[in-house]
TORPA-999694 format. One record per residue (C-alpha): residue in one letter; z, x, y; chain. Coordinates in steps of 0.2 Angstrom, whole numbers, plus 5000, padded with zeros to 4 digits. Layout:
REM TORPA-999694
+------+------+------+------+-------+
| resn |    z |    x |    y | chain |
+------+------+------+------+-------+
|    A |    Z |    X |    Y |     A |
...
+------+------+------+------+-------+
***
This chain:
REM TORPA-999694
+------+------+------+------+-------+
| resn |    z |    x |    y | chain |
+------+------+------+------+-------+
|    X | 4985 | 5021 | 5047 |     A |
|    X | 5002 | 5011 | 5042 |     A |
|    X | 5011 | 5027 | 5034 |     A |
|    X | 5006 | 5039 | 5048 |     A |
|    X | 5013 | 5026 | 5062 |     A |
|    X | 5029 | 5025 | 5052 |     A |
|    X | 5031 | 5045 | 5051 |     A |
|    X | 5025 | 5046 | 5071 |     A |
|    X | 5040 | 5033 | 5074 |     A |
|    X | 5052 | 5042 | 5062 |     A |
|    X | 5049 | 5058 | 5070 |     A |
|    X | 5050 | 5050 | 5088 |     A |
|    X | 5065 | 5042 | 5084 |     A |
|    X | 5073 | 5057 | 5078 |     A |
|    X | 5069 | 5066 | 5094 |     A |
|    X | 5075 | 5051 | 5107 |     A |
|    X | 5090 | 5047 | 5095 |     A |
|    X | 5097 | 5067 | 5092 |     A |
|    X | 5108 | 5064 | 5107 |     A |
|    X | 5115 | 5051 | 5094 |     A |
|    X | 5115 | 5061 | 5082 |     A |
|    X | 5124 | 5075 | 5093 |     A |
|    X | 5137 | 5065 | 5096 |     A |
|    X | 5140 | 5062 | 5078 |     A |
|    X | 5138 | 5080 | 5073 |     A |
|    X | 5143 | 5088 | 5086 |     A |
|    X | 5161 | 5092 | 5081 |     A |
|    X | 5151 | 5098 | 5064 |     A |
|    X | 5138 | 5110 | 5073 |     A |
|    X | 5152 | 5117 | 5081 |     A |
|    X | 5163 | 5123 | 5069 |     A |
|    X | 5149 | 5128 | 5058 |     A |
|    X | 5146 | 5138 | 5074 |     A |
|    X | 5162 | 5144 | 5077 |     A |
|    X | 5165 | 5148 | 5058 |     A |
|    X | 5148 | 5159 | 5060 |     A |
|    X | 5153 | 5168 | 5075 |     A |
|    X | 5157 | 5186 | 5066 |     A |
|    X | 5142 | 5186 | 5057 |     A |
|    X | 5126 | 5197 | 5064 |     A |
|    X | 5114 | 5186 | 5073 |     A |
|    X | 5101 | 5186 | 5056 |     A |
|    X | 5115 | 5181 | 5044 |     A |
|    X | 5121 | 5167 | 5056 |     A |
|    X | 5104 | 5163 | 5058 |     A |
|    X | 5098 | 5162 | 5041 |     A |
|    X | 5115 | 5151 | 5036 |     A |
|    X | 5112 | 5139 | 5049 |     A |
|    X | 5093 | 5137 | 5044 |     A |
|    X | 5099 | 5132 | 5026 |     A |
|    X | 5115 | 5122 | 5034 |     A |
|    X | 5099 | 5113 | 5040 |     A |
|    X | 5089 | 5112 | 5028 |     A |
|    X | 5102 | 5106 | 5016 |     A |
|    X | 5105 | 5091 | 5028 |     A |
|    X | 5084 | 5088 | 5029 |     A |
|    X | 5083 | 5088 | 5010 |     A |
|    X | 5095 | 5074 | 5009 |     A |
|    X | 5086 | 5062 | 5021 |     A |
|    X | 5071 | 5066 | 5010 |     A |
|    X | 5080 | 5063 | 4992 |     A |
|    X | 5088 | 5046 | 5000 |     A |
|    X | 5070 | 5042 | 5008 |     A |
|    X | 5064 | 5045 | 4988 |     A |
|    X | 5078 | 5034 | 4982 |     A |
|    X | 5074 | 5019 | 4995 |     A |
|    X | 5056 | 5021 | 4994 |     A |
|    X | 5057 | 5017 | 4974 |     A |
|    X | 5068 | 5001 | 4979 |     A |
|    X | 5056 | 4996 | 4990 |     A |
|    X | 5041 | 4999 | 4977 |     A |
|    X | 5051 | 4987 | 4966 |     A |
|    X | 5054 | 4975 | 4980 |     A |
|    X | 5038 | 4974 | 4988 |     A |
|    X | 5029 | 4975 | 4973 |     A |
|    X | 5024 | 4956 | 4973 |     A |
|    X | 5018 | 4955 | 4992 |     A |
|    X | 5007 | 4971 | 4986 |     A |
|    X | 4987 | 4968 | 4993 |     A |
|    X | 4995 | 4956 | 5007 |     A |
|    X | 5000 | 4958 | 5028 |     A |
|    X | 5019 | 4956 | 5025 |     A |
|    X | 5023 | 4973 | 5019 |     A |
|    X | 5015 | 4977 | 5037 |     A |
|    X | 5024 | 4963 | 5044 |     A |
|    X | 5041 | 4970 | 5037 |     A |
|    X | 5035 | 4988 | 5044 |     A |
|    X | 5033 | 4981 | 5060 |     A |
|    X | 5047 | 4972 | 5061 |     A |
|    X | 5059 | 4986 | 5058 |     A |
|    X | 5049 | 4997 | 5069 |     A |
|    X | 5053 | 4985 | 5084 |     A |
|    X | 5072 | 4983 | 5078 |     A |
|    X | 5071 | 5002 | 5077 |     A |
|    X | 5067 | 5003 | 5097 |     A |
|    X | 5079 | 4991 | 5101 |     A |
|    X | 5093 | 5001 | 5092 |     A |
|    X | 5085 | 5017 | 5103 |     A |
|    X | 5087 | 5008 | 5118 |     A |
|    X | 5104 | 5000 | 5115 |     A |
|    X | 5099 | 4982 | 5117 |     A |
|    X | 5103 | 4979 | 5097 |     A |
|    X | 5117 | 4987 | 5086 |     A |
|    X | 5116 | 4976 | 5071 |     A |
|    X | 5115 | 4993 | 5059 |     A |
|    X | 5131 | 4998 | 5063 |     A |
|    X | 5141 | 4989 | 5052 |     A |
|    X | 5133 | 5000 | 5040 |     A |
|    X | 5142 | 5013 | 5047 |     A |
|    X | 5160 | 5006 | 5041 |     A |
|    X | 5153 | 5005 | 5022 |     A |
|    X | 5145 | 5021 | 5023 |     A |
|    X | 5162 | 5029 | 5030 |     A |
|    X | 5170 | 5025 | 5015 |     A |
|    X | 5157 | 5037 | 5003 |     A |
|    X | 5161 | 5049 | 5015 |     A |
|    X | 5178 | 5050 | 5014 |     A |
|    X | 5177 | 5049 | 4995 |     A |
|    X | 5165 | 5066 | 4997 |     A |
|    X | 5181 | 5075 | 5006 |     A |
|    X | 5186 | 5085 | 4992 |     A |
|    X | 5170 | 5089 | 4985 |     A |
|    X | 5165 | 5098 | 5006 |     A |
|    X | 5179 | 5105 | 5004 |     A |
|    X | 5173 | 5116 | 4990 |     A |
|    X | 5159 | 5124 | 5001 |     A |
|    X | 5169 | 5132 | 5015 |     A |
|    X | 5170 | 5142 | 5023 |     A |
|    X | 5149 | 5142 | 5025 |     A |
|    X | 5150 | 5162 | 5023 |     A |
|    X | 5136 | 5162 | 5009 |     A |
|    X | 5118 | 5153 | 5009 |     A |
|    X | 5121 | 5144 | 4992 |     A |
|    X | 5137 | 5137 | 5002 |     A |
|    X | 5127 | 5134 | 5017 |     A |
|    X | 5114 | 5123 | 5008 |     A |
|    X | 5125 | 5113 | 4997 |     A |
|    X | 5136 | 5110 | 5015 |     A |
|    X | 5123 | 5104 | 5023 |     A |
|    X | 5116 | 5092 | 5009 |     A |
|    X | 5132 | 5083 | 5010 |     A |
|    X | 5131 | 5083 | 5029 |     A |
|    X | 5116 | 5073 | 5027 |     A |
|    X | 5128 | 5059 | 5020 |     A |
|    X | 5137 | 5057 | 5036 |     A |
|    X | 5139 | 5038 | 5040 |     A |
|    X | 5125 | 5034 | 5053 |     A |
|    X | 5117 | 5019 | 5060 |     A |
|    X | 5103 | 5029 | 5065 |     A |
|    X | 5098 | 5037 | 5050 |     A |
|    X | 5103 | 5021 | 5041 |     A |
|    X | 5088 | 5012 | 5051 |     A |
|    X | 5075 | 5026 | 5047 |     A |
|    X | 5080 | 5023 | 5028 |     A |
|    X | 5076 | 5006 | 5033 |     A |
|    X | 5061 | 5010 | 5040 |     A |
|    X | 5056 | 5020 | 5026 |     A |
|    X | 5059 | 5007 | 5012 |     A |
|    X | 5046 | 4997 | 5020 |     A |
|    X | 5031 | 5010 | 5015 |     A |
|    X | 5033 | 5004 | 4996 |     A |
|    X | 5030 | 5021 | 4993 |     A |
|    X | 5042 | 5034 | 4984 |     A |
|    X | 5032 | 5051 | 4993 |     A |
|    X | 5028 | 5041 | 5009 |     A |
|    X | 5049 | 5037 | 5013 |     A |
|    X | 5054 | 5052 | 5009 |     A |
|    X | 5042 | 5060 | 5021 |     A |
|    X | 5045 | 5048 | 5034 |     A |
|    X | 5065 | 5055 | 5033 |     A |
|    X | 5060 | 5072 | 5033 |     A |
|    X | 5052 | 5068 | 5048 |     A |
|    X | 5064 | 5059 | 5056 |     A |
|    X | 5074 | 5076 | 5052 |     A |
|    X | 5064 | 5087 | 5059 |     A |
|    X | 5064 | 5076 | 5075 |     A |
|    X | 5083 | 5079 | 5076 |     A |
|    X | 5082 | 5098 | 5075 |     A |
|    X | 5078 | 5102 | 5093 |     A |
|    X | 5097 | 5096 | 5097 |     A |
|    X | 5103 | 5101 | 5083 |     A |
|    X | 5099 | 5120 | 5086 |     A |
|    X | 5102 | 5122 | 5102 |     A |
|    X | 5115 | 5128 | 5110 |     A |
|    X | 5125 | 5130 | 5127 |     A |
|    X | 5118 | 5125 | 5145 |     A |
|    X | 5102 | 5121 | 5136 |     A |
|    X | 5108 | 5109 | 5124 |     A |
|    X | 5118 | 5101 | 5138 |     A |
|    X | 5104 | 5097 | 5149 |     A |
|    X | 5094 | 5088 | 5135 |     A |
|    X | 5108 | 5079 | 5128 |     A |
|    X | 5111 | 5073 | 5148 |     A |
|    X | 5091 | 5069 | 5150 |     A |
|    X | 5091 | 5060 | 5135 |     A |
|    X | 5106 | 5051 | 5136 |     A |
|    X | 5099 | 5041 | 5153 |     A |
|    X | 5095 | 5024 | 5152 |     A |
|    X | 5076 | 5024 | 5160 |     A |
|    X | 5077 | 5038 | 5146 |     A |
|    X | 5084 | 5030 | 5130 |     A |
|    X | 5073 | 5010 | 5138 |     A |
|    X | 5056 | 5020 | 5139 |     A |
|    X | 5058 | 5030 | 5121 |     A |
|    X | 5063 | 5012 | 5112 |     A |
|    X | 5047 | 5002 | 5121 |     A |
|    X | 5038 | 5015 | 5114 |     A |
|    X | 5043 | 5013 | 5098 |     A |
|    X | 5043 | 4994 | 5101 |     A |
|    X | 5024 | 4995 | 5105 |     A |
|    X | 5021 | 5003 | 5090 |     A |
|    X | 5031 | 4988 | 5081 |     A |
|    X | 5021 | 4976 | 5089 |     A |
|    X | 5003 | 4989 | 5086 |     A |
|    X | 5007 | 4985 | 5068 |     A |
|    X | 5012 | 4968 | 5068 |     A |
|    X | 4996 | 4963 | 5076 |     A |
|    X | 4986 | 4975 | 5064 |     A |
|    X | 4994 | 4964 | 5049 |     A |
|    X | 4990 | 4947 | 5060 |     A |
|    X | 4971 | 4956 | 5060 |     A |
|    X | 4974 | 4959 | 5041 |     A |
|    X | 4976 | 4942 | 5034 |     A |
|    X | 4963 | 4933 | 5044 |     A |
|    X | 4950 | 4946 | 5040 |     A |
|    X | 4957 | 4943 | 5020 |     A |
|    X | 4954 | 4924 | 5023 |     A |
|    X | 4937 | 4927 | 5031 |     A |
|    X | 4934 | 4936 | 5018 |     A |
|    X | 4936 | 4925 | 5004 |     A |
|    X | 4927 | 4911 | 5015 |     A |
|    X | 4912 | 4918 | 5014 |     A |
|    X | 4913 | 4924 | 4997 |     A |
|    X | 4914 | 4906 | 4992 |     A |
|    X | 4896 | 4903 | 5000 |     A |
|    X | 4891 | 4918 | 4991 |     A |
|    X | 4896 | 4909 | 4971 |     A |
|    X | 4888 | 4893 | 4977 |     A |
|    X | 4872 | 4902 | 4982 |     A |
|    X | 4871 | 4910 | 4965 |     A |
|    X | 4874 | 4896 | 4957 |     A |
|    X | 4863 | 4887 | 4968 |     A |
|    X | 4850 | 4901 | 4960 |     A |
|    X | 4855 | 4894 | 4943 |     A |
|    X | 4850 | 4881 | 4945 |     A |
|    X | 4835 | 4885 | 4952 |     A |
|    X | 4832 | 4896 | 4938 |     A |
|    X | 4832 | 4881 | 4924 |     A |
|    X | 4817 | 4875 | 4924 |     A |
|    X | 4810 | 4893 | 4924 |     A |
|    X | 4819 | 4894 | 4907 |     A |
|    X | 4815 | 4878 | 4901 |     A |
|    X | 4796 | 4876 | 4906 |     A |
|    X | 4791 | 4887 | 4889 |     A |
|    X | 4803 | 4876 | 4875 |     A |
|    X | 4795 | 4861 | 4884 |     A |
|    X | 4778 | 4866 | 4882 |     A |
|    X | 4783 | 4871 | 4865 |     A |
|    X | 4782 | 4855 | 4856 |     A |
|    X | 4763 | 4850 | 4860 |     A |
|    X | 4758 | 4868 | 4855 |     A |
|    X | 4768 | 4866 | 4837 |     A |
|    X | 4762 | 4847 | 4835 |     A |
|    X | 4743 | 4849 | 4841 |     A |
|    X | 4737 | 4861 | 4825 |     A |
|    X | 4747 | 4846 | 4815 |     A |
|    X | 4737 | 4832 | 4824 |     A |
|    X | 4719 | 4842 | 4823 |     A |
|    X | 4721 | 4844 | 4804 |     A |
|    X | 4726 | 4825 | 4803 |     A |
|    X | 4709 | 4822 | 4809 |     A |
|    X | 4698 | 4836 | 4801 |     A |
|    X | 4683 | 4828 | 4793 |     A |
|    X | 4680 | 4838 | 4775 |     A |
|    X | 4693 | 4848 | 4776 |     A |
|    X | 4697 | 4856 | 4759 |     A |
|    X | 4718 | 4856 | 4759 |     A |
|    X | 4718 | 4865 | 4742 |     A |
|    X | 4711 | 4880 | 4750 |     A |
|    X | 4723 | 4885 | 4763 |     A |
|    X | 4710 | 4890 | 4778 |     A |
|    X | 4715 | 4900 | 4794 |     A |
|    X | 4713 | 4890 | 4809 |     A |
|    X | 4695 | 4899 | 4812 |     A |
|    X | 4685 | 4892 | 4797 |     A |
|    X | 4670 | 4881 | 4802 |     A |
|    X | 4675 | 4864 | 4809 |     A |
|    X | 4663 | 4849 | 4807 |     A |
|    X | 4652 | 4844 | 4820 |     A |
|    X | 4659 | 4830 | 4831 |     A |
|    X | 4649 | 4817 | 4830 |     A |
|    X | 4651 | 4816 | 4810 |     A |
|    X | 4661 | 4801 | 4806 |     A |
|    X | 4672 | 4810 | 4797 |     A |
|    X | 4681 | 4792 | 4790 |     A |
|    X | 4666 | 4786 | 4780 |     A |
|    X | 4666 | 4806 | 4771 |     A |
|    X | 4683 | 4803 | 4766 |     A |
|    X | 4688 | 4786 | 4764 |     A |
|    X | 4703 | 4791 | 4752 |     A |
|    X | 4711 | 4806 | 4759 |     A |
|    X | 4730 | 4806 | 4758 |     A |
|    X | 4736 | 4813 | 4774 |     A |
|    X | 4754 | 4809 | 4770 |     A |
|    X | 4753 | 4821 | 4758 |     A |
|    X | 4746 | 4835 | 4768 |     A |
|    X | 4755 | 4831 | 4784 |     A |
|    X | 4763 | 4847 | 4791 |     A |
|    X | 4780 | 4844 | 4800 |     A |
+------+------+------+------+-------+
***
């Protein structure tokens, strides 16, 4: 449930945040649009696909990389609520960024400015976009713009502690940007405006808030129910080992009776009138009767030396 709310809320926040994205890109789009313009519609059509897809396969392959440092960096909260509380959290700095009420991410922006300038020359190398190779690679590097948006759906992603699960959530959150991304003219235009409005931009960050605040409660449920959990198995051990207990003089009853059972034959042959301890009889040979005084028979009878341990 955790990692299909984080990729509902990346591709949500792709959607509501393309007009951000737009602005961003816009200048991009358009001179891959304008660069495309003597193609035939099929050939533009398949370059800005790749253009795309490039840029898509780059969020993943960061989503990859941040989801493998946040494997090693959750690794010790594993089998515990705060890797949901940190999901949650995010999630809800995540729709306050949508709405405009926090920008704390965008300082990011400045560092991630400098490893796009350095990547200059290397886009330089892919243009014009006039073959789907060059449209691929062009768009892979596009995927490093310098971003506050996508830099809080890495964020987001990091949180899954889960390699295949962040970079899913950014290809989601990709996907979600597309719409804007491929359209074009009055179109693009009125969803840019619709989406740029306040009640707008307010109701798809509460949304995304909730879901913050969906999880958060989720992990609160999380803990108790591990707490409850091991409350009741402690009952459970003392039950058993009230059973134990129990179960000892069960165990015990035959090596008690033992003794009298070993010492009774011993005590019976002390007291045998007549009895001839040079033949070894079984217990079954003829026993004397019992009211023979069996002491006057044998007034010299050595039982010290016949006496069976």
């Amino acid at each position: 449930m955790n990692e299909s709310l984080i990729l509902v809320t990346a591709l949500a926040a792709g959607f509501f945040g393309s007009p951000h994205c737009l602005g961003m890109c816009g200048g991009i789009v358009s001179a891959l649009g304008f660069a495309l313009q003597s193609q035939t519609p099929a050939r533009r059509l398949a370059l800005q696909s790749l253009y795309h897809l490039g840029r898509l396969l780059s969020y993943s392959l960061l989503g990859l990389l941040v989801g493998l440092m946040g494997k090693g960096i959750l690794a010790p909260l594993a089998n515990s609520r705060w890797p949901y509380v940190l999901t949650a959290a995010m999630m809800i700095l995540f729709g306050l960024y949508l709405t405009g009420w926090w920008r704390g991410l965008d300082r990011l922006e400045a560092l991630g400015a400098r490893l796009w300038q350095a990547m200059a020359p290397l886009r330089q190398r892919f243009v014009p976009i006039n073959t789907l190779p060059r449209a691929l690679f062009a768009g892979m590097l596009w995927g490093f713009l310098p971003c506050g948006l996508v830099y809080s759906a890495l964020a987001l992603a990091m949180t899954s502690g889960n390699a295949l699960t962040s970079g899913t959530t950014m290809m989601a959150f990709g996907l979600g940007t597309l719409p804007m991304m491929l359209m074009t003219g009055s179109a693009a235009a009125e969803l840019k405006t619709r989406l740029q409005e306040q009640g707008w931009r307010t109701a798809n960050g509460l949304l995304v808030v909730a879901f913050g605040l969906w999880t958060l409660l989720q992990a609160m449920q999380h803990g108790a129910g591990s707490h409850q959990h091991h409350g009741r198995a402690m009952p459970g051990q003392s039950t058993m080992s009230g059973h134990q207990h129990a179960a000892g003089p069960a165990v015990t009853a035959p090596a008690s009776a033992t003794p009298p059972a070993m010492t009774a034959p011993a005590a019976d042959m002390n007291n045998m009138d007549g009895m001839d301890h040079s033949q070894h009889h079984m217990p079954g040979m003829e026993m004397p009767p019992p009211d023979v005084d069996a002491s006057a028979e044998t007034p010299a009878m050595d039982h010290s030396q016949h006496h069976m341990p």
